[in-house]
N, C-alpha and C positions, 0 to 999 in steps of 0.2 A: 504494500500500500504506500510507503514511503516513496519507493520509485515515483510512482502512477504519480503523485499530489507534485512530487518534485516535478518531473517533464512537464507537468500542466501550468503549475507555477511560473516555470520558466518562460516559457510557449506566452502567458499572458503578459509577463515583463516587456516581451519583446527581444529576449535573449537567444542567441542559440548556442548550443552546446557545447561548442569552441569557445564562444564565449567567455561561460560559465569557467569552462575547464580550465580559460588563462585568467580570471580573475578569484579564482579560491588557489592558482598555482598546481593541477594535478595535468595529467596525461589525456588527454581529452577519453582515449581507451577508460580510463580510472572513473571518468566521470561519468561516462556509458554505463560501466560497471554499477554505480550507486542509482542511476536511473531504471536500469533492467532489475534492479534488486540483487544481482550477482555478490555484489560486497556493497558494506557500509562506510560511511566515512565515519572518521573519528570527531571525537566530542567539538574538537577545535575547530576543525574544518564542515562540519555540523551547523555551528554558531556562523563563521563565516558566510554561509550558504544561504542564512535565514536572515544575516544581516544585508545583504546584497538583495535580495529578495524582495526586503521589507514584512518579512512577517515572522511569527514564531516558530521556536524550535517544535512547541507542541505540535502545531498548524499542522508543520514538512511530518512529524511521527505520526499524524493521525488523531493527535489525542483532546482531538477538540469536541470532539463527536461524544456523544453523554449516553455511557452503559447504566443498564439497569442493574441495580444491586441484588446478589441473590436472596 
């Protein structure tokens, strides 16, 4: 789900992937990787992601969305 919210994210900024990949500094490949859900970024480049972005780190994890308690 983080993938999916990140590429959509992005997509509405007006970035694209190259972009993204030279302004957090990873491997445009790396940044594929975080958007396919393949691998995660780490906590720092996390924050970096959501600060470029303009939204929360919750937002990019999903965790904005409101579960039902058992």
């Amino acid at each position: 789900m983080f993938g999916e919210r990140l590429n959509a994210v992005r997509k509405e900024r007006g970035f694209t992937a190259q972009q993204m990949a030279d302004k957090i500094n990873v491997a445009i490949r790396t940044y594929r990787n975080y958007e396919s859900g393949t691998t995660s970024p780490s906590l720092k480049i996390l924050v970096r992601i959501a600060d470029i972005l303009d939204v929360s780190t919750d937002y990019l994890l999903c965790r904005d969305e409101k579960t039902e308690e058992p």
